[in-house]
PDB file of N, CA, C and O in Angstrom:
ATOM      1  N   UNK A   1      69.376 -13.418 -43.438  1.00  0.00           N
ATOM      2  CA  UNK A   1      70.823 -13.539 -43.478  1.00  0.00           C
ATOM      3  C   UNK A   1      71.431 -12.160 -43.215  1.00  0.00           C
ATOM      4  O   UNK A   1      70.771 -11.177 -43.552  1.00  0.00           O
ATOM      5  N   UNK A   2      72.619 -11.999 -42.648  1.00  0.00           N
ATOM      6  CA  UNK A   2      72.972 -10.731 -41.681  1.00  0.00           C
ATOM      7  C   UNK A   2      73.557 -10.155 -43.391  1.00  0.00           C
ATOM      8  O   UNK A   2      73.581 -10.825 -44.424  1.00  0.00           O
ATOM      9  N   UNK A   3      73.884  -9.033 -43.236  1.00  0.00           N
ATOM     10  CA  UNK A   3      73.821  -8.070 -44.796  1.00  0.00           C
ATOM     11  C   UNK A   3      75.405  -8.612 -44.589  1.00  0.00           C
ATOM     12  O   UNK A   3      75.758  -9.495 -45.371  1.00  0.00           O
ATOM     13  N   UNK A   4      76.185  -8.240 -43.792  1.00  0.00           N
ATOM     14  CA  UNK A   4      77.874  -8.999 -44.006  1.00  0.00           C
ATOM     15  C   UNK A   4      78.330  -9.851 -44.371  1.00  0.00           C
ATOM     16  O   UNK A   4      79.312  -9.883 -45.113  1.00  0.00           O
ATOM     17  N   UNK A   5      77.429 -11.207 -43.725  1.00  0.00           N
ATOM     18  CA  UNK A   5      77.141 -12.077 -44.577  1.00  0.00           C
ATOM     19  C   UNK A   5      77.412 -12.490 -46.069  1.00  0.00           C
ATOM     20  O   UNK A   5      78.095 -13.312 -46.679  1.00  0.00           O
ATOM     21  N   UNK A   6      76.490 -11.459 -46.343  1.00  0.00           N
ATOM     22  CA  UNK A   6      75.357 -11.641 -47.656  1.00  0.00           C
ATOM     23  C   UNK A   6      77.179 -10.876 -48.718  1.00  0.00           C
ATOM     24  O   UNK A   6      77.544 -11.407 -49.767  1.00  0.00           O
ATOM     25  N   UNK A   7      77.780  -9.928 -48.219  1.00  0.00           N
ATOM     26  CA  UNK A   7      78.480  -8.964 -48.442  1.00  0.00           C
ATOM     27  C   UNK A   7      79.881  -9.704 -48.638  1.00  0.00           C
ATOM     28  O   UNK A   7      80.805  -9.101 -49.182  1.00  0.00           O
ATOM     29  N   UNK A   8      80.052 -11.236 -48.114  1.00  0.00           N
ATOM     30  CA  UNK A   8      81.022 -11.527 -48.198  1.00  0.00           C
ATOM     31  C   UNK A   8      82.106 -11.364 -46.943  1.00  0.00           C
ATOM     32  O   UNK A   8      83.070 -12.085 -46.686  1.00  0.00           O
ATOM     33  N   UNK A   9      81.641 -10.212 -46.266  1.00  0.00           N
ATOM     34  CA  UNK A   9      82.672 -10.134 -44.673  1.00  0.00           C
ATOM     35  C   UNK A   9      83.724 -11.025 -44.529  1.00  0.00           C
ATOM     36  O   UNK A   9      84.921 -10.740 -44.500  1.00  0.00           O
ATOM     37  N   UNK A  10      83.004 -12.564 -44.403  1.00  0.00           N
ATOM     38  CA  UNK A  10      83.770 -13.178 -43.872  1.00  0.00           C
ATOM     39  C   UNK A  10      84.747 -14.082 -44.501  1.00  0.00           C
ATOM     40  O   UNK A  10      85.284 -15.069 -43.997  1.00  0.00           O
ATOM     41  N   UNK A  11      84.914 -13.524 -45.842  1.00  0.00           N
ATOM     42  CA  UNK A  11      86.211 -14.042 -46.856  1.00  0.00           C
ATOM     43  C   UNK A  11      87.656 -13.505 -46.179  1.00  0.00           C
ATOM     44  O   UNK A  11      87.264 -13.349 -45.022  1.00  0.00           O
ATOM     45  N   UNK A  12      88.433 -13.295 -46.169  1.00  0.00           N
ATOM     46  CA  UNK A  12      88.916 -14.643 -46.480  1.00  0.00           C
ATOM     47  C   UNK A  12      89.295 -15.913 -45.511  1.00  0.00           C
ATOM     48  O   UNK A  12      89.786 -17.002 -45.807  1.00  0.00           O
ATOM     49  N   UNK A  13      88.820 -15.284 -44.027  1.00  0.00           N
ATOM     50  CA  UNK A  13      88.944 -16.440 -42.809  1.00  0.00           C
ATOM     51  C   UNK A  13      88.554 -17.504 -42.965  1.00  0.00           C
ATOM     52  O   UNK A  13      89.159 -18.575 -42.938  1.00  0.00           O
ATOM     53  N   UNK A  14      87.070 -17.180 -43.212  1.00  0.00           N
ATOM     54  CA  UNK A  14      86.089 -18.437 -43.189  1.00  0.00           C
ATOM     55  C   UNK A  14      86.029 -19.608 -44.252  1.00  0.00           C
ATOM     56  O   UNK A  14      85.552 -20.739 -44.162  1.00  0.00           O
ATOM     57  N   UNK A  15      86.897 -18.729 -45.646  1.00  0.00           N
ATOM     58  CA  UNK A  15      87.544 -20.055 -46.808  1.00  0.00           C
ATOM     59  C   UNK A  15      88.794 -20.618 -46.300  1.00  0.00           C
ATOM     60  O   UNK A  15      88.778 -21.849 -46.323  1.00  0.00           O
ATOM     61  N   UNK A  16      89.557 -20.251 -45.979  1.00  0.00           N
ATOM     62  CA  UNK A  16      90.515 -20.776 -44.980  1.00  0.00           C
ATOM     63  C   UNK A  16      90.733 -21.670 -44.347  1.00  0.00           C
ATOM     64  O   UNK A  16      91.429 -22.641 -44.644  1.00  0.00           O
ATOM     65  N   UNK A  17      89.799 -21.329 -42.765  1.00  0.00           N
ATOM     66  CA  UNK A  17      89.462 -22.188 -42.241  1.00  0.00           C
ATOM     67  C   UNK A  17      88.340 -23.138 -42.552  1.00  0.00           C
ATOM     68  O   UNK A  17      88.474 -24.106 -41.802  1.00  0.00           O
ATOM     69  N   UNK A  18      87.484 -23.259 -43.189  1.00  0.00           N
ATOM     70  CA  UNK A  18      86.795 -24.527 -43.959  1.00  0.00           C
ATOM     71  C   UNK A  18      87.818 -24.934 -44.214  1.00  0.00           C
ATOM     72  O   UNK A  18      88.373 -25.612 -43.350  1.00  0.00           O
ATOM     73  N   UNK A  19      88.541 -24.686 -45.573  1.00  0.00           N
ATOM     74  CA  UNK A  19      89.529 -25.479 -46.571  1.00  0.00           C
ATOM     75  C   UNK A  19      90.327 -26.100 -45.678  1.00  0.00           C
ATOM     76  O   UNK A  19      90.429 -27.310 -45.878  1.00  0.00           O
ATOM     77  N   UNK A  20      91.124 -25.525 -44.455  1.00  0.00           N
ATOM     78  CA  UNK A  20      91.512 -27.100 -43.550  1.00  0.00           C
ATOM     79  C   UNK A  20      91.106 -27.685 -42.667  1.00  0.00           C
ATOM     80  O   UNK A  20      91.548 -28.790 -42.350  1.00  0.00           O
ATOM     81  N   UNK A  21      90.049 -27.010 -41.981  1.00  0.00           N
ATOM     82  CA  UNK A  21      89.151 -28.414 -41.609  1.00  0.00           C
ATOM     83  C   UNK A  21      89.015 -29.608 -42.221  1.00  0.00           C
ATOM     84  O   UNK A  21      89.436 -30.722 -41.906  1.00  0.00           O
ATOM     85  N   UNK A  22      88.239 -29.155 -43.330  1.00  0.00           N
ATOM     86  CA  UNK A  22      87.895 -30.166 -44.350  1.00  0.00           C
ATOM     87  C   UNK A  22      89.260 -31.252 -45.054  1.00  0.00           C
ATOM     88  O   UNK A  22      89.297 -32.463 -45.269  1.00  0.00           O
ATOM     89  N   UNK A  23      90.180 -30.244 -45.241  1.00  0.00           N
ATOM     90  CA  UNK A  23      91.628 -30.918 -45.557  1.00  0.00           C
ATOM     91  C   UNK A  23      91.789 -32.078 -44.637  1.00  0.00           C
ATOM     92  O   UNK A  23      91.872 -33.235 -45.049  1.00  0.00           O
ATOM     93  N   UNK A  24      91.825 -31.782 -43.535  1.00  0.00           N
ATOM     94  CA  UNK A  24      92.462 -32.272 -42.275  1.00  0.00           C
ATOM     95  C   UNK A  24      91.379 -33.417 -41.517  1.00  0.00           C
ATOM     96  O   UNK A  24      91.533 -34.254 -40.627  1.00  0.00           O
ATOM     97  N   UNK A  25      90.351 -33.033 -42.266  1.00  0.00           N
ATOM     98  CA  UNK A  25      89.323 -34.210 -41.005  1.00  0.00           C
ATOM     99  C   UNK A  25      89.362 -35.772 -42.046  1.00  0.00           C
ATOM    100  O   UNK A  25      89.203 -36.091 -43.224  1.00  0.00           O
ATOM    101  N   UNK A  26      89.656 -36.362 -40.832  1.00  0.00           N
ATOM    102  CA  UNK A  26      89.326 -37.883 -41.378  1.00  0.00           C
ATOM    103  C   UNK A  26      89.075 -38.802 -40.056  1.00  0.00           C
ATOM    104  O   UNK A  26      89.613 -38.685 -38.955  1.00  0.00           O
ATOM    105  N   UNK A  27      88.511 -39.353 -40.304  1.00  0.00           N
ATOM    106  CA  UNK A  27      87.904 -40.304 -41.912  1.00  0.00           C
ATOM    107  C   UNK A  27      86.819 -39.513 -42.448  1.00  0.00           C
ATOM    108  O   UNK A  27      86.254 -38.667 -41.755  1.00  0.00           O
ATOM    109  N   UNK A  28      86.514 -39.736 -43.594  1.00  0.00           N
ATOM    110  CA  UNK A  28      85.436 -38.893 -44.439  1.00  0.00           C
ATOM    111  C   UNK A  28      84.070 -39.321 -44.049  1.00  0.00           C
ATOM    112  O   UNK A  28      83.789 -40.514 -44.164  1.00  0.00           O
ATOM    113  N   UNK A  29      83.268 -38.557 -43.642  1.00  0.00           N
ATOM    114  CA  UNK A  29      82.114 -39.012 -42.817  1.00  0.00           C
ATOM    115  C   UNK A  29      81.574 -39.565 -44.438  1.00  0.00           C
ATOM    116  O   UNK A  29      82.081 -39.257 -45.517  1.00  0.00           O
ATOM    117  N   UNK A  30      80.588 -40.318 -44.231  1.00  0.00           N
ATOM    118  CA  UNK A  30      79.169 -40.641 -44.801  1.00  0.00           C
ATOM    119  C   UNK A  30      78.649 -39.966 -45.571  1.00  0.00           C
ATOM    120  O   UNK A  30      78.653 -40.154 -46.787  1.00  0.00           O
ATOM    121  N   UNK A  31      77.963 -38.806 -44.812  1.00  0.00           N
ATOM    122  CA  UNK A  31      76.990 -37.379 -45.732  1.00  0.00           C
ATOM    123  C   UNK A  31      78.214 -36.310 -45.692  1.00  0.00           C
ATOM    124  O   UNK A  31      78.465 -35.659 -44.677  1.00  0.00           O
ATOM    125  N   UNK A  32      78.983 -36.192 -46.960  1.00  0.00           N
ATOM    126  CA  UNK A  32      79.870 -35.079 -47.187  1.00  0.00           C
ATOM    127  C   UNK A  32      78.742 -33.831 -47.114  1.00  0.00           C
ATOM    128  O   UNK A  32      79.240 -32.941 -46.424  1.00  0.00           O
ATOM    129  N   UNK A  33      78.168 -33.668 -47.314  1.00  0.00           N
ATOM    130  CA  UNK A  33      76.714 -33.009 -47.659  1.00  0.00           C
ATOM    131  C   UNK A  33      76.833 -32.248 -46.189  1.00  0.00           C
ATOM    132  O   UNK A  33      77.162 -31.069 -46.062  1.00  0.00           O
ATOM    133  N   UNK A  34      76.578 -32.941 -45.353  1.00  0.00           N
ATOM    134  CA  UNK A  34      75.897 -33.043 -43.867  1.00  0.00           C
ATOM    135  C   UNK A  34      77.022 -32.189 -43.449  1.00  0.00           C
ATOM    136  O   UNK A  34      76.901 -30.998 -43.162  1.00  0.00           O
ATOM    137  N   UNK A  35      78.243 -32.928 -43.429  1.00  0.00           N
ATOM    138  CA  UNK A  35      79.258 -32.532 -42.786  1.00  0.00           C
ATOM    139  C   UNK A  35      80.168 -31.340 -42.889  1.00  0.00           C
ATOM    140  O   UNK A  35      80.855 -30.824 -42.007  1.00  0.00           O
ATOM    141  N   UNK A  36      79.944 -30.822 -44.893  1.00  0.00           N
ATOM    142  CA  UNK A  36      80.446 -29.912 -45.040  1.00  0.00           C
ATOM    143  C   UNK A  36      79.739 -28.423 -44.255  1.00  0.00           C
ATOM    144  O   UNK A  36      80.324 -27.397 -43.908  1.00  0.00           O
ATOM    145  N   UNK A  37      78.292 -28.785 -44.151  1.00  0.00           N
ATOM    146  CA  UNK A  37      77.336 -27.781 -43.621  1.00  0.00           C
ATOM    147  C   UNK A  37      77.762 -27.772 -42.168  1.00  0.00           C
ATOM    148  O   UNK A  37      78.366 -26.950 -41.479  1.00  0.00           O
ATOM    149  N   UNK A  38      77.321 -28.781 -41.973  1.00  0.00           N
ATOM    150  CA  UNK A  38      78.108 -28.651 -40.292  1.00  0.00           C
ATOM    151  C   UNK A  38      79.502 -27.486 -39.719  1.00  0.00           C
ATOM    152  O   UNK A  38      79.514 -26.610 -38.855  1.00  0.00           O
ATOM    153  N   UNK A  39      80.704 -28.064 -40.796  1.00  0.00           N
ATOM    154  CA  UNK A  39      81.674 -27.015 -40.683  1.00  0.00           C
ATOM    155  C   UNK A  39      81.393 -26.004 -40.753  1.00  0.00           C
ATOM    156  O   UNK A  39      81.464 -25.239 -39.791  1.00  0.00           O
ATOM    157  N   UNK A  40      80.953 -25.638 -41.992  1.00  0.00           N
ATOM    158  CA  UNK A  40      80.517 -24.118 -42.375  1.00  0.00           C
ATOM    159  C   UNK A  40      79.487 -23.178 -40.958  1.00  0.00           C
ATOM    160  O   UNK A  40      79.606 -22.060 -40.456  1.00  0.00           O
ATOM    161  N   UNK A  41      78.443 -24.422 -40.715  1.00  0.00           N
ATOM    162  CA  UNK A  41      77.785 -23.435 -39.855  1.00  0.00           C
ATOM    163  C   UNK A  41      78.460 -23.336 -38.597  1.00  0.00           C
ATOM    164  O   UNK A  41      78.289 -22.254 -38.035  1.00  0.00           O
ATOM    165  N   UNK A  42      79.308 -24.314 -37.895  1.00  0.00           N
ATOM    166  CA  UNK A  42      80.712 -23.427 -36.983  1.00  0.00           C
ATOM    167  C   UNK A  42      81.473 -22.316 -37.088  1.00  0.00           C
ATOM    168  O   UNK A  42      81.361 -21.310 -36.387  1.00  0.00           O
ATOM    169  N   UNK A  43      82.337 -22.515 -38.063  1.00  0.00           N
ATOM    170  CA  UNK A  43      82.817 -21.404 -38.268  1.00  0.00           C
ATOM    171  C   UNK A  43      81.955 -20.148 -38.561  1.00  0.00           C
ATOM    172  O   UNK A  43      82.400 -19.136 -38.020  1.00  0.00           O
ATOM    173  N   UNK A  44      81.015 -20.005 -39.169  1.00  0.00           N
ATOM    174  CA  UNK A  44      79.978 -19.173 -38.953  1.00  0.00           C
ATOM    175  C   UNK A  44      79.954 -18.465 -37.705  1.00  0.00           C
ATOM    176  O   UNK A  44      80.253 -17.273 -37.640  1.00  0.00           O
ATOM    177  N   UNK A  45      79.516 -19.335 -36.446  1.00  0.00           N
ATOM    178  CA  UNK A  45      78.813 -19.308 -35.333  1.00  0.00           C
ATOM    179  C   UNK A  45      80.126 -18.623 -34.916  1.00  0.00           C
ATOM    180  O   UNK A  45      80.058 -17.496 -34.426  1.00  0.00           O
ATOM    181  N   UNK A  46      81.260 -19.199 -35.069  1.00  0.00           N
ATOM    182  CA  UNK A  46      82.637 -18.737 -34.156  1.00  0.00           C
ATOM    183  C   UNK A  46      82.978 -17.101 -34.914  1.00  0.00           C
ATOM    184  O   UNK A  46      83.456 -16.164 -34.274  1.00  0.00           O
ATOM    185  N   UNK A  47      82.725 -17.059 -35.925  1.00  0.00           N
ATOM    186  CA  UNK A  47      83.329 -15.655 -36.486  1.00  0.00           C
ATOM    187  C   UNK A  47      82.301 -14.622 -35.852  1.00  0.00           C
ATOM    188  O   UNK A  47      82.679 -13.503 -35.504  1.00  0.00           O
ATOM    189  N   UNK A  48      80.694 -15.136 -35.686  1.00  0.00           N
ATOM    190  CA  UNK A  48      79.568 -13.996 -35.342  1.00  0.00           C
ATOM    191  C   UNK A  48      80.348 -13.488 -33.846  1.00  0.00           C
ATOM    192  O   UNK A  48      80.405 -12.309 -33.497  1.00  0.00           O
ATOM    193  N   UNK A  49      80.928 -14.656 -33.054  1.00  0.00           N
ATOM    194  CA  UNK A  49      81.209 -14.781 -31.656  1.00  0.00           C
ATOM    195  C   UNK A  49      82.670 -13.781 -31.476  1.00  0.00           C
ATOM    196  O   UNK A  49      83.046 -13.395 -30.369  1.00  0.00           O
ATOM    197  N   UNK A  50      83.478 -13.416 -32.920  1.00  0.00           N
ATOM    198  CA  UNK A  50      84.478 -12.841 -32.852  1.00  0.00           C
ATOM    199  C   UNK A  50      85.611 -13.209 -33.197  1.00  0.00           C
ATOM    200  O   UNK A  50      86.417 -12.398 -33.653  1.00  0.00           O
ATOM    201  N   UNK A  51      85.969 -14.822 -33.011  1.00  0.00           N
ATOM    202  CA  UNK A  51      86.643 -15.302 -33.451  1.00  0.00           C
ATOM    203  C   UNK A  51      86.986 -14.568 -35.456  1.00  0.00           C
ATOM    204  O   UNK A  51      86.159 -14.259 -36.314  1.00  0.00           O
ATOM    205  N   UNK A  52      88.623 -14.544 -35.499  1.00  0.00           N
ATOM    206  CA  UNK A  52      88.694 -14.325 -36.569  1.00  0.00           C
ATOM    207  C   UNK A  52      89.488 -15.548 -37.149  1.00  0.00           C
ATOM    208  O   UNK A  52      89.084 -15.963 -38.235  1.00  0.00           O
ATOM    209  N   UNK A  53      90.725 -16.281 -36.490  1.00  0.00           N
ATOM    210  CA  UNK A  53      91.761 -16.471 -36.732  1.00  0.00           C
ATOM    211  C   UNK A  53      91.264 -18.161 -36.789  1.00  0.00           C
ATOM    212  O   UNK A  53      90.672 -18.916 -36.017  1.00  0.00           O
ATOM    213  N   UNK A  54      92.112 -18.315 -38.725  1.00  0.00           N
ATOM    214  CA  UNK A  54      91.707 -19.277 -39.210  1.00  0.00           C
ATOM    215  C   UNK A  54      91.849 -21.012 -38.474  1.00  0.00           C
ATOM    216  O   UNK A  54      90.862 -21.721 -38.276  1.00  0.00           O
ATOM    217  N   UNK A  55      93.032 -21.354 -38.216  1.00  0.00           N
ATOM    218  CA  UNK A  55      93.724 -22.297 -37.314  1.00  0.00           C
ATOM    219  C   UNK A  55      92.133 -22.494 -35.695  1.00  0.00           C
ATOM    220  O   UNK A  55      91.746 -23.587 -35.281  1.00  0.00           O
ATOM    221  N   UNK A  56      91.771 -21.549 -35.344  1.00  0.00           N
ATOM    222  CA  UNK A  56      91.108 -21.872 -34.516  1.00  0.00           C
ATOM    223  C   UNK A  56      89.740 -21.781 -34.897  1.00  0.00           C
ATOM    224  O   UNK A  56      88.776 -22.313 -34.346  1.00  0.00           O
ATOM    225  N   UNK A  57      89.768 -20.867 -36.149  1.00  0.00           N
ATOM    226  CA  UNK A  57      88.088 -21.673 -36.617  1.00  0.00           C
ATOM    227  C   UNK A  57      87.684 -22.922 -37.054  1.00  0.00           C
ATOM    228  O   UNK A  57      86.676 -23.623 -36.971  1.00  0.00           O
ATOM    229  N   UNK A  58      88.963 -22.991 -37.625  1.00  0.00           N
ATOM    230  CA  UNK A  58      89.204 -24.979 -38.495  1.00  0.00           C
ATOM    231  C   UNK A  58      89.199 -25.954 -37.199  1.00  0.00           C
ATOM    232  O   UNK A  58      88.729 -27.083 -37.342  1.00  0.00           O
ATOM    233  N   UNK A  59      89.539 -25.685 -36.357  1.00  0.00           N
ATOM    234  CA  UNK A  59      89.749 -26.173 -34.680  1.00  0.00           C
ATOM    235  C   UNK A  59      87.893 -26.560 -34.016  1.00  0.00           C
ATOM    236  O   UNK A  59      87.278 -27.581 -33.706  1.00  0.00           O
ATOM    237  N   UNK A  60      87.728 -25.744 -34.042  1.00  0.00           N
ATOM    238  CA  UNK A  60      86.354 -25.067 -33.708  1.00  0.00           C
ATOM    239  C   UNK A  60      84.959 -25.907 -34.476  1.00  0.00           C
ATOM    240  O   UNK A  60      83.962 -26.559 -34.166  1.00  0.00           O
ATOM    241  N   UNK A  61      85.501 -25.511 -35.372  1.00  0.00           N
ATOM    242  CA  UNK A  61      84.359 -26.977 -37.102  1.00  0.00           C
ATOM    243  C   UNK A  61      84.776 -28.284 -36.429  1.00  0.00           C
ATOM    244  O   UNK A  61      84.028 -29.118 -35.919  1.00  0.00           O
ATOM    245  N   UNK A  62      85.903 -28.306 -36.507  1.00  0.00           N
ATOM    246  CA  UNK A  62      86.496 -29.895 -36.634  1.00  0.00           C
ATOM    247  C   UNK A  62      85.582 -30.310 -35.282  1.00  0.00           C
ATOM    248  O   UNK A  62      84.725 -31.190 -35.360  1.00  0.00           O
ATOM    249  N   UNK A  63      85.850 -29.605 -34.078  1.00  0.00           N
ATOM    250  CA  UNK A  63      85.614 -30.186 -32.583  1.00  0.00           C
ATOM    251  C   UNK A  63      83.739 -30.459 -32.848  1.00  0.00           C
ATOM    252  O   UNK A  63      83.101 -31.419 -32.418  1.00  0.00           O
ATOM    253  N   UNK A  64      83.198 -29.298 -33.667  1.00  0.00           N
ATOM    254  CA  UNK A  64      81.586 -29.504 -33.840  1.00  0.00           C
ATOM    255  C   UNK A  64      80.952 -30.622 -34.683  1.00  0.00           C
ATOM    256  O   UNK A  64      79.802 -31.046 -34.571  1.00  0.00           O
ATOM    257  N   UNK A  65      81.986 -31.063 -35.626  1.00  0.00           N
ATOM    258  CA  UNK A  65      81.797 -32.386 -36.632  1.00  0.00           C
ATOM    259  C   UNK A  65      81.910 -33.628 -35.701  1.00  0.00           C
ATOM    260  O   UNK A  65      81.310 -34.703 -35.677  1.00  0.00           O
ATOM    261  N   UNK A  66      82.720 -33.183 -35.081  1.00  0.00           N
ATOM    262  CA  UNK A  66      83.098 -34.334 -34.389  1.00  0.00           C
ATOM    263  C   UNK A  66      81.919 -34.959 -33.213  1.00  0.00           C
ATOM    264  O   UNK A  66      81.461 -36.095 -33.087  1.00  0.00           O
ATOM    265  N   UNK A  67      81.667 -33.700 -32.443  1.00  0.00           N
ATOM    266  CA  UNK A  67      80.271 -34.058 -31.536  1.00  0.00           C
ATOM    267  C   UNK A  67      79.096 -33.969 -32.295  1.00  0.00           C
ATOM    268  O   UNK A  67      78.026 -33.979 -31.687  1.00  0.00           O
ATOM    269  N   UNK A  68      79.109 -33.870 -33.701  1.00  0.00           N
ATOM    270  CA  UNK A  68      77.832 -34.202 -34.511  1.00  0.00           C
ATOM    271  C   UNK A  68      77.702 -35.715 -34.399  1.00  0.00           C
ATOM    272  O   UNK A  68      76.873 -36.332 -33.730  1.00  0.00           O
ATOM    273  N   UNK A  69      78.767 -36.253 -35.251  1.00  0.00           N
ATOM    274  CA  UNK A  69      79.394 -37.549 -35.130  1.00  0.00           C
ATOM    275  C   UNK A  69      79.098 -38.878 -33.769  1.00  0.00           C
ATOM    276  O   UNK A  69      78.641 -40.016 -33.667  1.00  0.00           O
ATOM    277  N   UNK A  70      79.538 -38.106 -33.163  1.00  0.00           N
ATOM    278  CA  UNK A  70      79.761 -38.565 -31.830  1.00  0.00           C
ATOM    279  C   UNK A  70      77.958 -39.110 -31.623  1.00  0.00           C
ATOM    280  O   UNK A  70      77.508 -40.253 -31.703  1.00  0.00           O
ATOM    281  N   UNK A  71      77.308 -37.946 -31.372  1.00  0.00           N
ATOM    282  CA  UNK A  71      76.044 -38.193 -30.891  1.00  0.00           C
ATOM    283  C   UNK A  71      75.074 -38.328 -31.665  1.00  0.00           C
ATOM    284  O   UNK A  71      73.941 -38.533 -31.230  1.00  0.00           O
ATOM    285  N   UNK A  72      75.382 -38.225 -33.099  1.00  0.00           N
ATOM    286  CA  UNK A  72      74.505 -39.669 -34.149  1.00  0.00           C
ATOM    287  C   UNK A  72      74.414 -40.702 -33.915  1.00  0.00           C
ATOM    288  O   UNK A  72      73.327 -41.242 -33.709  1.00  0.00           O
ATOM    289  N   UNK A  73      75.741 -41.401 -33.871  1.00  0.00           N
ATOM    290  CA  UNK A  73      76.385 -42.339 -33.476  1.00  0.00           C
ATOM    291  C   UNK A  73      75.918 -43.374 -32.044  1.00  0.00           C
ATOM    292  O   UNK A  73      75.652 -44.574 -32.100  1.00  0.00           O
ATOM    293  N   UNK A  74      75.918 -42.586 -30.931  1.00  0.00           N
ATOM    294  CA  UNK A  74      75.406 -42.619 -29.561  1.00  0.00           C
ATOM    295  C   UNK A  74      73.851 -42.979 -29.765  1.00  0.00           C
ATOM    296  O   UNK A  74      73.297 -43.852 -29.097  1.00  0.00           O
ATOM    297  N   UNK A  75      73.250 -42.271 -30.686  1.00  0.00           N
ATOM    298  CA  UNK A  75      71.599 -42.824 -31.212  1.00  0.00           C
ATOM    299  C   UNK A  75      71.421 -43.767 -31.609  1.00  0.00           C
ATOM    300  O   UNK A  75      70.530 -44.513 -31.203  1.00  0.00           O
ATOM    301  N   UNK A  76      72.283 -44.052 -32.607  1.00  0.00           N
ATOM    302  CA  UNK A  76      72.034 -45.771 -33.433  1.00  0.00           C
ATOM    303  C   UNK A  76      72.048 -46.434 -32.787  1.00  0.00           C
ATOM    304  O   UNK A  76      71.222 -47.347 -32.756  1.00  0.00           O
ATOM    305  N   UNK A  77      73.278 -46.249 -31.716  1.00  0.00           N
ATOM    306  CA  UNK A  77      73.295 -47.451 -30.230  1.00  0.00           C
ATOM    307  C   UNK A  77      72.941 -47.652 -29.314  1.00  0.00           C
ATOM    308  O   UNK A  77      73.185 -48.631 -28.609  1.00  0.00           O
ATOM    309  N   UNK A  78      72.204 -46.665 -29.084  1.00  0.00           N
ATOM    310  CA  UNK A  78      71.001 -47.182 -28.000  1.00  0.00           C
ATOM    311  C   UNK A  78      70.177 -47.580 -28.754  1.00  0.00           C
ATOM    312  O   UNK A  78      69.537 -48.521 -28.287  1.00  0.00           O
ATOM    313  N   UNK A  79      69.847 -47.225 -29.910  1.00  0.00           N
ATOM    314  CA  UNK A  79      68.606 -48.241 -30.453  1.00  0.00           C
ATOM    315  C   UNK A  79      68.793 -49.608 -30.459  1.00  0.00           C
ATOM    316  O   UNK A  79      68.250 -50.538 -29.863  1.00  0.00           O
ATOM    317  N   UNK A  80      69.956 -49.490 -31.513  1.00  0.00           N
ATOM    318  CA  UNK A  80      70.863 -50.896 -31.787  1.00  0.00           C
ATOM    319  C   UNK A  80      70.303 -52.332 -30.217  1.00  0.00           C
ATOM    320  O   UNK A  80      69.707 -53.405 -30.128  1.00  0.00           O
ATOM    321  N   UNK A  81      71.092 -51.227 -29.229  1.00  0.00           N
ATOM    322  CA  UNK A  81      71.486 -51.798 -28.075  1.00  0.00           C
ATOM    323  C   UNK A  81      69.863 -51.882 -27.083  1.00  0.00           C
ATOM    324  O   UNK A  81      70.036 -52.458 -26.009  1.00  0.00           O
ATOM    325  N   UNK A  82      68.917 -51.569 -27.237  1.00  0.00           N
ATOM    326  CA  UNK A  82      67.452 -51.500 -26.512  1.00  0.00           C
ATOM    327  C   UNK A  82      67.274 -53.101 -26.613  1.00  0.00           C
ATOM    328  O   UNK A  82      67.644 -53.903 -27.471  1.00  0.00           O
ATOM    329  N   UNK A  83      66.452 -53.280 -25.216  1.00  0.00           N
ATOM    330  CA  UNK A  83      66.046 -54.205 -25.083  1.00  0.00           C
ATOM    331  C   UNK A  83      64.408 -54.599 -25.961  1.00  0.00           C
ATOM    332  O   UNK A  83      63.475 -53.797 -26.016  1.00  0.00           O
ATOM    333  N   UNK A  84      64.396 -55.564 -26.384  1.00  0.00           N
ATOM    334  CA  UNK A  84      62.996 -54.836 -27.062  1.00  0.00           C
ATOM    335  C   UNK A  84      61.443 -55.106 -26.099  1.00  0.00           C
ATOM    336  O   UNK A  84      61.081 -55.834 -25.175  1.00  0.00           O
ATOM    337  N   UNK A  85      61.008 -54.316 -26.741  1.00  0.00           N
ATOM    338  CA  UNK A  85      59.515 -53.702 -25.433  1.00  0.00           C
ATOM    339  C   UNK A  85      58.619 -54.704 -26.053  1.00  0.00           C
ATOM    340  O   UNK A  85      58.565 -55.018 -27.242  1.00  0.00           O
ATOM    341  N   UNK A  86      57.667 -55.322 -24.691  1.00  0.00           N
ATOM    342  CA  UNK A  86      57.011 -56.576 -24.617  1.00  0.00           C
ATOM    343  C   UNK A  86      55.472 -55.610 -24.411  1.00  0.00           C
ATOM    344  O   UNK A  86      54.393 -56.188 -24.277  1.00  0.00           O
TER     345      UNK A  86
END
């Protein structure tokens, strides 16, 4: 884990932007668990990248939850949807 990290650096953006992501996303996925990690490790990824500014890290989570979502989702249904093998 990077020592800045570890140091806190990225207070107070990164509580911020979690806190409205999370505010703001709905419907409430399934694995709150899953999803809260998900956010977190965006905004993560976006602050290492430079990003500081909260509104577009919460932007940033939300858009990555969402294509988590998305392509879970896309799995079940092709299974769902397979023809079954003879």
């Amino acid at each position: 884990m990077p020592s800045h990290f570890a140091a806190r650096a990225y207070e107070p953006e990164m509580n911020n932007a979690f806190d409205q992501a999370w505010r703001d996303f709905r419907p409430r996925p399934q694995n709150e668990e899953l999803a809260r990690s998900i956010l977190a490790t965006a905004i993560i990824e976006a602050m290492e990248a430079g990003d500081r500014e909260p509104v577009d890290l919460a932007r940033k989570a939300t858009l990555a939850l969402r294509a988590a979502i998305k392509t879970r989702n896309c799995r079940a249904l092709r299974r769902v949807t397979r023809a079954p093998t003879k």
